[in-house]
SEGU-188407 format. One record per residue (C-alpha): x, y, z; residue number from 1. Coordinates in Angstrom, 2 decimals. Example, Ala and Ser with C-alpha at 12.3 -4.5 7.8 and 13.67 -1.06 7.14 Angstrom:
<sites>
12.30:-4.50:7.80:1;
13.67:-1.06:7.14:2;
</sites>
This chain:
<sites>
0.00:0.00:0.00:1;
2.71:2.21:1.10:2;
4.51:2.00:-2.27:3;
1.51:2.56:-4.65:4;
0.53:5.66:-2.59:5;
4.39:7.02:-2.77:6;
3.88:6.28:-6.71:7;
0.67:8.08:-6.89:8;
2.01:10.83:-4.95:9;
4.74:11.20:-7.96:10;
2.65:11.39:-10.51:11;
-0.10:13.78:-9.22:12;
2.92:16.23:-7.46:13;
4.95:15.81:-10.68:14;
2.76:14.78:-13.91:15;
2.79:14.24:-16.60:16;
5.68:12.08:-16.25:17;
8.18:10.50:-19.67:18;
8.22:7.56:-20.03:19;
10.92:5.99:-22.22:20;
10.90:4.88:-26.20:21;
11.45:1.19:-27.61:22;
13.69:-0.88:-26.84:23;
14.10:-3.49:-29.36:24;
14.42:-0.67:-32.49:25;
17.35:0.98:-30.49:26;
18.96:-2.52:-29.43:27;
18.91:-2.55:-34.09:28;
20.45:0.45:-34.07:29;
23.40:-0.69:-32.27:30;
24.01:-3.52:-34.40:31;
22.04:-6.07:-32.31:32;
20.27:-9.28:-34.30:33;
17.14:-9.79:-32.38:34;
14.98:-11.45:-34.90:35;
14.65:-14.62:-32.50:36;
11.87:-15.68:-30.17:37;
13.57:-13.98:-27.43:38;
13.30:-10.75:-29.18:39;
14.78:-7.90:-27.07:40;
15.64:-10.35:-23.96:41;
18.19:-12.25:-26.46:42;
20.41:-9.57:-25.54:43;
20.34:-10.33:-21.73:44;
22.06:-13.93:-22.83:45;
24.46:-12.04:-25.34:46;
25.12:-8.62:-24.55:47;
23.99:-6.86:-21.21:48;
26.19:-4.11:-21.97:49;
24.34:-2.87:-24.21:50;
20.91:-2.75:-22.47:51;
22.53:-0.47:-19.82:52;
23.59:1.69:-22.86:53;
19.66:2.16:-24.19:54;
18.89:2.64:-20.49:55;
21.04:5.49:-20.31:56;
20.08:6.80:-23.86:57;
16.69:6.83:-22.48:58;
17.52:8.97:-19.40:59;
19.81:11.41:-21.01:60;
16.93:12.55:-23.30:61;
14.60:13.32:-20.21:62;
12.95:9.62:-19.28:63;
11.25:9.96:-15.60:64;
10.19:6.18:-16.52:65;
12.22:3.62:-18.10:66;
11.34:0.34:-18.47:67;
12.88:-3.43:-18.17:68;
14.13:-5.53:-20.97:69;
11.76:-8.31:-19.67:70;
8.85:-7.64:-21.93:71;
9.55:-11.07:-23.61:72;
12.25:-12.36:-20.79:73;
10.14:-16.05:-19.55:74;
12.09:-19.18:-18.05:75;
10.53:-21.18:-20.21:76;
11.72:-19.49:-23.22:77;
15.22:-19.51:-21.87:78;
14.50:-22.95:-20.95:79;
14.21:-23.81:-24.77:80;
17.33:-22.24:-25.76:81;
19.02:-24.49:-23.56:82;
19.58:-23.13:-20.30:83;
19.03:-24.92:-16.86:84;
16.10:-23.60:-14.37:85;
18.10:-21.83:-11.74:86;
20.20:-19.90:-14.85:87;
16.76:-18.90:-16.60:88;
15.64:-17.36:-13.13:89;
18.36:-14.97:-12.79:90;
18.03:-14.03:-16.47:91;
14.24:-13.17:-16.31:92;
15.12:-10.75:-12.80:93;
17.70:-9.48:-14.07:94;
15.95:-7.24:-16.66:95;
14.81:-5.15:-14.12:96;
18.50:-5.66:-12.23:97;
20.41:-3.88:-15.55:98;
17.72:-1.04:-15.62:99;
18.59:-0.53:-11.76:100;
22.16:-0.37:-12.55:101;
21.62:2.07:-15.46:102;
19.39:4.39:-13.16:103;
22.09:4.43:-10.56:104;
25.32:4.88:-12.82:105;
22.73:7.76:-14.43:106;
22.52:9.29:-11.04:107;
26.09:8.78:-10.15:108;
27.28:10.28:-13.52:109;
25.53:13.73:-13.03:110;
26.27:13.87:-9.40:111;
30.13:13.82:-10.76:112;
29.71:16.68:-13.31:113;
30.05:14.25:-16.39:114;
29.06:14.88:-19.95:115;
29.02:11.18:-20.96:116;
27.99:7.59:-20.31:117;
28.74:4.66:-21.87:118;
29.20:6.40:-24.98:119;
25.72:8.49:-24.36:120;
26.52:12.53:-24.07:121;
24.73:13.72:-21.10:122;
24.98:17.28:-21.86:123;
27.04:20.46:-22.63:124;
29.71:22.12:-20.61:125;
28.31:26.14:-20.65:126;
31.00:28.90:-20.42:127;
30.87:29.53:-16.73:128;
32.10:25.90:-16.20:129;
29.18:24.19:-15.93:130;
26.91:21.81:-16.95:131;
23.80:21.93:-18.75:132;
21.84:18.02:-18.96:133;
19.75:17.27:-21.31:134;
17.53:15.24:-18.60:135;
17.31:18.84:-16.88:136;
13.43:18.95:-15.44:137;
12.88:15.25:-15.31:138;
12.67:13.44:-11.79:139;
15.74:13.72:-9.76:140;
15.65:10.04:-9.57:141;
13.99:8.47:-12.38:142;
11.38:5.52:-11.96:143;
12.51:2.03:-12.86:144;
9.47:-0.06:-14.33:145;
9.36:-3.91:-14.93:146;
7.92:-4.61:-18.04:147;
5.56:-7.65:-18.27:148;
4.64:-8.25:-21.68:149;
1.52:-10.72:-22.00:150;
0.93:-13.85:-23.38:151;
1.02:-13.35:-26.68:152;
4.93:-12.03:-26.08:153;
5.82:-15.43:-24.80:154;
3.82:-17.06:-27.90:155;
6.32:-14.51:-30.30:156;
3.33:-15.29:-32.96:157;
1.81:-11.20:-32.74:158;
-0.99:-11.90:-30.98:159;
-0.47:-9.69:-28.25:160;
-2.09:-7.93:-31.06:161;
-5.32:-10.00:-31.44:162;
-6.02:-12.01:-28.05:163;
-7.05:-15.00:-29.79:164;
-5.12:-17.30:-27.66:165;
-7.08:-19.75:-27.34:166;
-6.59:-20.76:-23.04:167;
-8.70:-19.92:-20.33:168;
-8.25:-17.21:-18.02:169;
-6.89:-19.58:-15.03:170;
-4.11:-20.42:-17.44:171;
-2.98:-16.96:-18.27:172;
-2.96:-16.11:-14.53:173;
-1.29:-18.78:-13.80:174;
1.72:-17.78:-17.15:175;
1.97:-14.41:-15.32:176;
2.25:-15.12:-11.31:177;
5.55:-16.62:-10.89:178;
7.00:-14.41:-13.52:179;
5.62:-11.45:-12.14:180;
7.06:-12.58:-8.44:181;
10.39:-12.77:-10.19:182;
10.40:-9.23:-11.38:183;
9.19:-8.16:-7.97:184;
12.38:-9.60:-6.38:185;
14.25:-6.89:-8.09:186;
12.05:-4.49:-6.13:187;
11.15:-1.82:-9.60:188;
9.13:1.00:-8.72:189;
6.37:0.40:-10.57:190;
5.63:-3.05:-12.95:191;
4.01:-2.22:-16.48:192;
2.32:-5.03:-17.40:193;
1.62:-3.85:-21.36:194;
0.17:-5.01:-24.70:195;
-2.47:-6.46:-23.33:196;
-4.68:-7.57:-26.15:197;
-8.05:-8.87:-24.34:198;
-10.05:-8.46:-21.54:199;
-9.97:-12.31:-19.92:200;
-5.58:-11.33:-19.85:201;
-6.49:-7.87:-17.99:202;
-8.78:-10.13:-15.91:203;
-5.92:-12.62:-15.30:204;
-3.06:-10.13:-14.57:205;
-5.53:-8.07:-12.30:206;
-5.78:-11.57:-10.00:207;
-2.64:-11.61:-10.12:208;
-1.85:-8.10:-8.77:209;
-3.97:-8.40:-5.94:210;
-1.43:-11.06:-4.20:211;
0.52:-9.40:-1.91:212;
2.84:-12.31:-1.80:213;
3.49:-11.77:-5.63:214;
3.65:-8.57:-6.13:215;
5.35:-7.36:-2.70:216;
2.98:-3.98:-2.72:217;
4.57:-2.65:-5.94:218;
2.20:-0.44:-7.70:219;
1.29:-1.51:-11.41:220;
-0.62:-0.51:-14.49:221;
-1.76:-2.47:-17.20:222;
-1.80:-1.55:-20.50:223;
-3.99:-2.47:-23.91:224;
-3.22:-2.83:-27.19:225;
-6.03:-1.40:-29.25:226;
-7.44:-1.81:-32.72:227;
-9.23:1.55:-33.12:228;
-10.63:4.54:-31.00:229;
-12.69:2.66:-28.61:230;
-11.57:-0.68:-28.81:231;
-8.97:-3.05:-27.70:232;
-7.34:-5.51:-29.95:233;
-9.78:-8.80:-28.94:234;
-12.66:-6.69:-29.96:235;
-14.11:-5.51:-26.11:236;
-14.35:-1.86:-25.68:237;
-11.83:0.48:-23.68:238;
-14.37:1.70:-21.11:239;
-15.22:-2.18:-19.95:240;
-11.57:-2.44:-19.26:241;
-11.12:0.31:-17.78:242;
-13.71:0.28:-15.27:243;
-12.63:-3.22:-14.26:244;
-9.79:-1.33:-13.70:245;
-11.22:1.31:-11.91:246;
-12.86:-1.80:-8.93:247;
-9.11:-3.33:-8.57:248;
-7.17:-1.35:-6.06:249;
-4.17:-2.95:-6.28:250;
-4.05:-2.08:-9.93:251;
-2.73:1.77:-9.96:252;
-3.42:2.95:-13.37:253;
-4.14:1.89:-16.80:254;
-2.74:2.64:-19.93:255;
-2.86:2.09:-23.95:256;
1.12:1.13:-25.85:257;
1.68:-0.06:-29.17:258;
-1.43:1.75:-30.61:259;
-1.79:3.70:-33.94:260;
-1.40:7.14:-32.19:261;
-4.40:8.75:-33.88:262;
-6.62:6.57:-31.59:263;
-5.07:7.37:-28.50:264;
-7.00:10.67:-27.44:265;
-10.06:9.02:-28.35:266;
-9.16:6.25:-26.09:267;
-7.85:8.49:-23.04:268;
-11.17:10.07:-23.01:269;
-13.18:7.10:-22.97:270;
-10.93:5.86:-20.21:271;
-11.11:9.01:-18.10:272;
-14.57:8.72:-18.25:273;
-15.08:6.30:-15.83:274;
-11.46:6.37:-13.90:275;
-9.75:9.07:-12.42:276;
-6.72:6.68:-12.06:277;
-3.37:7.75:-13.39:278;
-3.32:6.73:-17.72:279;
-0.36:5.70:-19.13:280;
0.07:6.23:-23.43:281;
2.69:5.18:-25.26:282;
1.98:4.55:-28.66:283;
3.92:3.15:-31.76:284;
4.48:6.07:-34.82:285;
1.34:4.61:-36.39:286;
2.97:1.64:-38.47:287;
1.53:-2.14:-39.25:288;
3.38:-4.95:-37.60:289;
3.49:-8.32:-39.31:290;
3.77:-10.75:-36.90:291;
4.81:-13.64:-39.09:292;
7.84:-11.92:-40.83:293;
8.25:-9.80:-37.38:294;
8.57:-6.35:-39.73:295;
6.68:-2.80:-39.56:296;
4.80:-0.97:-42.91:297;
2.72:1.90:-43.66:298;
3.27:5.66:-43.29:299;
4.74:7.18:-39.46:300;
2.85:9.73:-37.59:301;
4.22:12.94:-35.91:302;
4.37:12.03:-32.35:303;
5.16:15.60:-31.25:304;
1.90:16.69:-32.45:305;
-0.26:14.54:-30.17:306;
1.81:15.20:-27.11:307;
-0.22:18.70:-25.70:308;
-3.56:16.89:-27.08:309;
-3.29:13.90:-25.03:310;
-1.70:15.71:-21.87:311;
-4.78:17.41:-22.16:312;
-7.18:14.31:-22.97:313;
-5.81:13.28:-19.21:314;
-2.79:11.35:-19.85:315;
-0.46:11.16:-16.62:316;
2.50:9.65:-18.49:317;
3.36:9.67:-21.52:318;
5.96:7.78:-23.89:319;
6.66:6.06:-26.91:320;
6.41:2.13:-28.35:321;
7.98:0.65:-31.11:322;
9.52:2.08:-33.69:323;
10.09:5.35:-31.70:324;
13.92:6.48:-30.46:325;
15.54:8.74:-27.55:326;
15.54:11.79:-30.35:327;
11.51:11.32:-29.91:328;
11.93:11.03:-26.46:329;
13.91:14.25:-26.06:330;
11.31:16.26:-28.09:331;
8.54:14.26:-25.64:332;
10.31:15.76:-22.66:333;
10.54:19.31:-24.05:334;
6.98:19.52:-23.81:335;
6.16:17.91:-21.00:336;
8.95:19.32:-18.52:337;
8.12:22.78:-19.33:338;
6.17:23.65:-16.43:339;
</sites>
């Protein structure tokens, strides 16, 4: 209880917070082959390294929120690639172990006067001596969030974009509980469980959040995929999930990720109309994903456009999904840390 009402207090004394871009585009952009079941987690096996360096590329352009590299990080899926239970474990925790690390070497970095990280410039030395970050008006110590892709992640098939899985609702609470616990172990501020595609998963993951034992008190919001202005990906309407939401105290806000971002004020609205919990948006730049040959088509939107519209909609925090970069970010944070 203690740490969802700290959380709350955060984003009401300091909204609207930035969250972070993608992950898995930036891991590309450094060269990273990721076109494997394991998607972004791949990298925890091959190169940790590097997921402290997108961390940190996240930060420096003005993050409050960044989140895990766990979105697709399961031990079964490291199972299958081979590795024994205990190693599979650590791997899945410590997603939410490297974004710790990043925050503090972050923190430590600026509280030394340095202009880079891991390759990432900070800021700019100004003539007087000092120095300017780019992070300047984000939180002085940025939120770590677990992310907990659903079921459809774990299936690596897209249909975190449809919902048709096919299981009952006991099964997919029983995928997420002991994966959840093992992101809680890491103790993140806040768990984003996201890309949720239907309403018996929000069900499912809401059970789950209501176990103290699982989720140690760590506040959480969970987070739909949707398919138009009003709906979410399965076909079930925004405002039923969100006033499911809206009963489940142990679920602290809701939100809407990997969504064309011409839906999203649409969707905020009918959200806010039956919630005054915190909303979380952080869309994709409005491109088709193909699921089968895991690519992206069609024509990108302006994300900078939509920012004021769906601060003003009643978005609390606001970010970006696939396909978006720190450079986004940066211009995200302009906005939003203007007070």
């Amino acid at each position: 209880m203690a740490k969802r009402k700290a959380f709350l207090k955060i984003v009401k004394e300091n909204g609207p917070l930035v969250l972070d871009g993608a992950f898995g585009t930036e891991l590309e952009r450094h060269g990273c082959n990721i076109h494997d079941e394991l998607w972004s987690s791949k990298m925890l096996i091959e190169n940790p390294e590097i997921i402290k360096k997108v961390h940190i590329s996240y930060l420096a352009a003005g993050a409050d929120i960044i989140e895990s590299s766990g979105y697709q990080a399961t031990v079964a899926g490291f199972k299958a690639h081979g590795y024994g239970t205990e190693e599979a474990l650590d791997l899945v925790k410590l997603s939410v172990r490297l974004a710790v690390q990043a925050r503090n070497e972050f923190l430590e970095a600026k509280a030394n006067d340095a202009l880079t990280l891991r390759g990432i410039t900070l800021g700019e030395q100004l003539p007087d001596g000092s120095v300017r970050y780019f992070s300047e008006g984000a939180l002085p110590k940025p939120l770590v969030a677990a992310s907990v892709g659903p079921y459809g992640a774990f299936l690596a098939d897209g249909s975190e974009y449809r919902g048709d899985y096919g299981v009952q609702t006991e099964y997919l609470e029983v995928f997420h509980i002991p994966r959840i616990a093992l992101f809680c172990e890491e103790n993140p501020d806040v768990l984003a469980c996201e890309t949720v595609p239907c309403y018996d998963e929000a069900i499912a993951i809401a059970r789950t959040l209501c176990d103290p034992l699982t989720t140690k008190g760590i506040p959480a919001w969970i987070s739909f995929s949707c398919k138009d202005k009003h709906h979410i990906s399965s076909g079930e309407t925004i405002i039923k999930c969100a006033e499911m939401i809206d009963k489940v105290r142990q679920v602290t806000g809701i939100g809407i990720n990997c969504t064309a971002p011409e839906y999203v004020e649409s969707l905020i609205k009918d959200i806010r109309s039956v919630t005054n919990k915190p909303i979380a948006v952080y869309p994709n730049l409005g491109e088709t994903y193909d699921g089968e040959t895991k690519t992206w088509s069609g024509g990108q939107q302006s994300f900078i456009d939509y920012v004021d519209v769906w601060r003003k909609a009643g978005a609390n925090i606001i970010g970006g999904c696939c396909r978006t970069n720190p450079d986004i970010i940066r211009e995200v944070a302009k906005q939003i840390h203007v007070k």
